[in-house]
C-alpha positions as CSV (number, residue, x, y, z in Angstrom):
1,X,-38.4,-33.0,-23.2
2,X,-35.9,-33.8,-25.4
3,X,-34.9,-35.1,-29.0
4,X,-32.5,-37.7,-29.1
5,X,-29.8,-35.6,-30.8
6,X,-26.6,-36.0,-29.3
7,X,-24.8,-32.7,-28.5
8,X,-21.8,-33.9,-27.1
9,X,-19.8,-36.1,-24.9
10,X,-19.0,-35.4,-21.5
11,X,-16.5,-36.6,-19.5
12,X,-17.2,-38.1,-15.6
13,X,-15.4,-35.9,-13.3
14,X,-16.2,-37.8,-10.0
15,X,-18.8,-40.9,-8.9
16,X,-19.9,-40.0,-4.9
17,X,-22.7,-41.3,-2.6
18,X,-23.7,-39.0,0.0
19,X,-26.2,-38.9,2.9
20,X,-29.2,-38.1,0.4
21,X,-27.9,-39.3,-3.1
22,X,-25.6,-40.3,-5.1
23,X,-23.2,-37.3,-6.9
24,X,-22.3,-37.3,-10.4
25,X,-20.1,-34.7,-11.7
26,X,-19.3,-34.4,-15.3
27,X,-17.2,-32.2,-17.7
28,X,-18.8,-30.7,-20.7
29,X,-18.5,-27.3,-23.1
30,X,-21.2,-26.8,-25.5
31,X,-23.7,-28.1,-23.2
32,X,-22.9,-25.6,-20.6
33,X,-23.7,-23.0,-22.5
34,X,-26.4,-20.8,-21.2
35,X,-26.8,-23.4,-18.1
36,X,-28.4,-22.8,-14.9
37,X,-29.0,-24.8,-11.9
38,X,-32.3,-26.0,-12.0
39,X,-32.1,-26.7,-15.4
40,X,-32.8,-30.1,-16.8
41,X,-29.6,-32.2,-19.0
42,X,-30.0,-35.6,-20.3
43,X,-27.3,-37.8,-19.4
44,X,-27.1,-40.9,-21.6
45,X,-30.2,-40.7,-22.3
46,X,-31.4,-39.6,-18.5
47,X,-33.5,-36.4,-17.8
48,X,-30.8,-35.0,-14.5
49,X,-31.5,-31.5,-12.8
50,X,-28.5,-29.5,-12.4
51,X,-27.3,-29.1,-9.3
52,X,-24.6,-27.1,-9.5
53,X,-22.3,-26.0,-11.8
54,X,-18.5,-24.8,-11.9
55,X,-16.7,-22.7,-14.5
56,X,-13.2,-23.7,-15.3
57,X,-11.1,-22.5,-18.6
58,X,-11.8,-24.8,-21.0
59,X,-15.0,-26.7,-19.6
60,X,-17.6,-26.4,-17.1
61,X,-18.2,-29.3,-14.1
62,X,-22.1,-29.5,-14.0
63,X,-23.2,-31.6,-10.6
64,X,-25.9,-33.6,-10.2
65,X,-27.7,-35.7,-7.6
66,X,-29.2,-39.0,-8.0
67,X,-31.8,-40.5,-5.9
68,X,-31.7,-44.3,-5.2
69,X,-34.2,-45.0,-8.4
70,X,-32.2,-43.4,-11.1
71,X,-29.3,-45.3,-9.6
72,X,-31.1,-48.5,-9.6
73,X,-32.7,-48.3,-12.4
74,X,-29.6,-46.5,-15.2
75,X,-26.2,-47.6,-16.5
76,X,-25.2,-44.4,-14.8
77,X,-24.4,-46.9,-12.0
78,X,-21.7,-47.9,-13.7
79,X,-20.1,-44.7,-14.2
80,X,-16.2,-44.2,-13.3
81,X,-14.2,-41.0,-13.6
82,X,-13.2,-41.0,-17.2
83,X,-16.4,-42.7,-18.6
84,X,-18.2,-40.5,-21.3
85,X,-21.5,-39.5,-20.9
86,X,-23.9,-38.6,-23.6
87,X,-25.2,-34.8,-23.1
88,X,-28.3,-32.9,-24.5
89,X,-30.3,-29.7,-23.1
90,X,-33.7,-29.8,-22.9
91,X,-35.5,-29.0,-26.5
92,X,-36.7,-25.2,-26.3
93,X,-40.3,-24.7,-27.0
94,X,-39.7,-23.4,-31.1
95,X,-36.5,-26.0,-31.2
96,X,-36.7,-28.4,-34.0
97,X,-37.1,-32.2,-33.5
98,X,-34.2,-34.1,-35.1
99,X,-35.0,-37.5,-33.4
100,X,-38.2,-38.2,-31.9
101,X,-39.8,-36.7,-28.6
102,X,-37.6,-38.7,-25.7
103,X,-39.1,-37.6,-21.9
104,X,-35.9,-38.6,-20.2
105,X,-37.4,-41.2,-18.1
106,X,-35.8,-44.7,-18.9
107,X,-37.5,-47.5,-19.2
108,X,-34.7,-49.6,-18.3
109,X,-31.5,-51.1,-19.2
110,X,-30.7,-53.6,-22.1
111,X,-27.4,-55.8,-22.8
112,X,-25.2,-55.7,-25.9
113,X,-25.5,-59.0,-27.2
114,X,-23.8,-57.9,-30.8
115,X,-21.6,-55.0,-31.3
116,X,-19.6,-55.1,-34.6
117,X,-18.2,-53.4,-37.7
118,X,-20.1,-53.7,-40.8
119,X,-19.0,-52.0,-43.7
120,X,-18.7,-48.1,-42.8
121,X,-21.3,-48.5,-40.1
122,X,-21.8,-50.6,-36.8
123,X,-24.0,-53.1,-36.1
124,X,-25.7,-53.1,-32.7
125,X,-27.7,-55.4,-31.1
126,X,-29.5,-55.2,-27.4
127,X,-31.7,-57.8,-24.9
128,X,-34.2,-55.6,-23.6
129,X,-36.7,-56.8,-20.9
130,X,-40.7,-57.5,-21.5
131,X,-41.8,-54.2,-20.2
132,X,-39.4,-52.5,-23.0
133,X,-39.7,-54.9,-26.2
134,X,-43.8,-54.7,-26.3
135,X,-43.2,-50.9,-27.2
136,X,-40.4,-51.6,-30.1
137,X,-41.6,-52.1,-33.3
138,X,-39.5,-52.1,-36.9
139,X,-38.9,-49.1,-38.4
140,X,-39.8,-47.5,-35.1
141,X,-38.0,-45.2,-32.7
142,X,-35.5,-46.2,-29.9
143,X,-33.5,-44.1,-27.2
144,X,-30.6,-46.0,-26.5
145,X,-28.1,-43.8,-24.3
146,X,-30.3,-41.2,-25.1
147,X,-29.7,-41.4,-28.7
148,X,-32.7,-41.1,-31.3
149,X,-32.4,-44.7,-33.4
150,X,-34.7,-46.5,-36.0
151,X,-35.2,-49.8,-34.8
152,X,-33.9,-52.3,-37.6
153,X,-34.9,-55.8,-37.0
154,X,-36.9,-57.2,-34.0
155,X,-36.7,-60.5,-32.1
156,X,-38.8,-61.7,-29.2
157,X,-35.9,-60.8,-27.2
158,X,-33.5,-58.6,-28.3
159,X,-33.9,-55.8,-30.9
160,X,-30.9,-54.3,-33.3
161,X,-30.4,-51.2,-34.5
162,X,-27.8,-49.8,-37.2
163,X,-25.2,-47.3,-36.7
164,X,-23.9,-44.4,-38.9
165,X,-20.1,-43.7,-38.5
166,X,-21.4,-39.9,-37.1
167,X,-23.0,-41.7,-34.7
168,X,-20.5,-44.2,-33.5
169,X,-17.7,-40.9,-33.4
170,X,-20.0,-38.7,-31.6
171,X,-21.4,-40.4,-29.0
172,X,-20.5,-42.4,-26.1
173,X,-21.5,-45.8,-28.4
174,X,-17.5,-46.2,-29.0
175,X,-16.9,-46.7,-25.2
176,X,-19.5,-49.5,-25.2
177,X,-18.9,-53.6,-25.6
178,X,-20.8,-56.4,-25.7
179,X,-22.4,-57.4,-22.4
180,X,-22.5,-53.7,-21.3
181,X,-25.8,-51.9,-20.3
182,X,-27.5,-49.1,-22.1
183,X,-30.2,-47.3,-21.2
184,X,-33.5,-47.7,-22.6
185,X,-36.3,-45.7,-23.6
186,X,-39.5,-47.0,-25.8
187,X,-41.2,-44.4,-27.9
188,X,-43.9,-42.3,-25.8
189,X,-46.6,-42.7,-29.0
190,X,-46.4,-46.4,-28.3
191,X,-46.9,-46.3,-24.4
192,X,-50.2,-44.4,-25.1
193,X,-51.8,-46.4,-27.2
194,X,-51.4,-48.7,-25.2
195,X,-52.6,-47.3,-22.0
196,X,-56.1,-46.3,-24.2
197,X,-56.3,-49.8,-25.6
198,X,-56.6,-51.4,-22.5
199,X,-58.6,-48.4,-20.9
200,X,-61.4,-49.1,-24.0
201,X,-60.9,-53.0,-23.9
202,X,-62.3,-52.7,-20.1
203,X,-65.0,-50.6,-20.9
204,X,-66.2,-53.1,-23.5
């Protein structure tokens, strides 16, 4: 489980399919911190198990492996050495919850459609597919790359979301332009309700 609360940026080391998945190596500091293989990392937004990890001077490589379905279904798939990554460790049972509770598992992908400058902060607007948009509602809550975001407006299509200059410089959101992917994932509350909505509608 995790927050939505950005720790840092990572950088990708190294992009390789293998026999049995698809290896993703990234650079990172604070998040290596107390790290252990086995443990879970979110990677823009992406609940990963670390594979392996490697201590240089001034950062740590942390390896993962990705099956088929987390390739398919994540922006990670168009990762390139160089491209930053957004980073959090799982929350800790007595951690406190700066975002909203974010299980890792994305929804799917959406498309920048706007992605501009307004005032001190940054406009950003994404298409997101059925499955996602029936869970977004205004003034809700958003993981977009992992990051914890009050939904602003809503359309039928698309949703947009403002960002805080903190935001923009501490994330991965200044790498992105407009037709890029991000990864989506709707609120948890919202999934549930609706899951005992339709249980009770059928039982009536």
């Amino acid at each position: 489980m995790f927050t939505g609360i950005v720790e840092e940026t990572g950088v990708v080391e190294t992009v390789q399919p293998s026999a049995r998945s698809i290896q993703l190596v990234a650079r990172a500091r604070v998040c290596a911190r107390g790290l252990k293989m086995g443990d879970s990392l979110a990677v823009n937004g992406c609940c990963l198990t670390v594979a392996r990890r490697v201590s240089r001077s001034k950062h740590t490589l942390i390896q993962f492996d990705l099956l088929r379905e987390t390739w398919d279904r994540t922006n990670l798939r168009f990762a390139r050495a160089g491209s930053l990554v957004n980073l959090e460790r799982a929350l800790p049972a007595n951690g406190r919850v700066g975002g909203h509770f974010v299980t890792g598992h994305i929804d799917a992908t959406g498309k920048i459609t706007r992605w501009e400058r307004a005032g001190p902060d940054h406009v950003l607007e994404i298409a997101a597919p059925p499955e996602v948009m029936r869970h977004i509602v205004f003034k809700g809550s958003i993981a977009v790359d992992g990051i914890s975001l009050t939904v602003a407006a809503v359309a039928p299509r698309s949703f947009r979301v403002w960002i805080i200059p903190h935001t923009y410089e501490a994330t991965a959101l200044r790498e992105r332009r407009i037709g890029g992917a991000v990864n989506l994932e709707a609120d948890l509350l919202g999934k549930y309700v609706e899951k005992f909505l339709a249980a009770r509608k059928r039982r009536v």
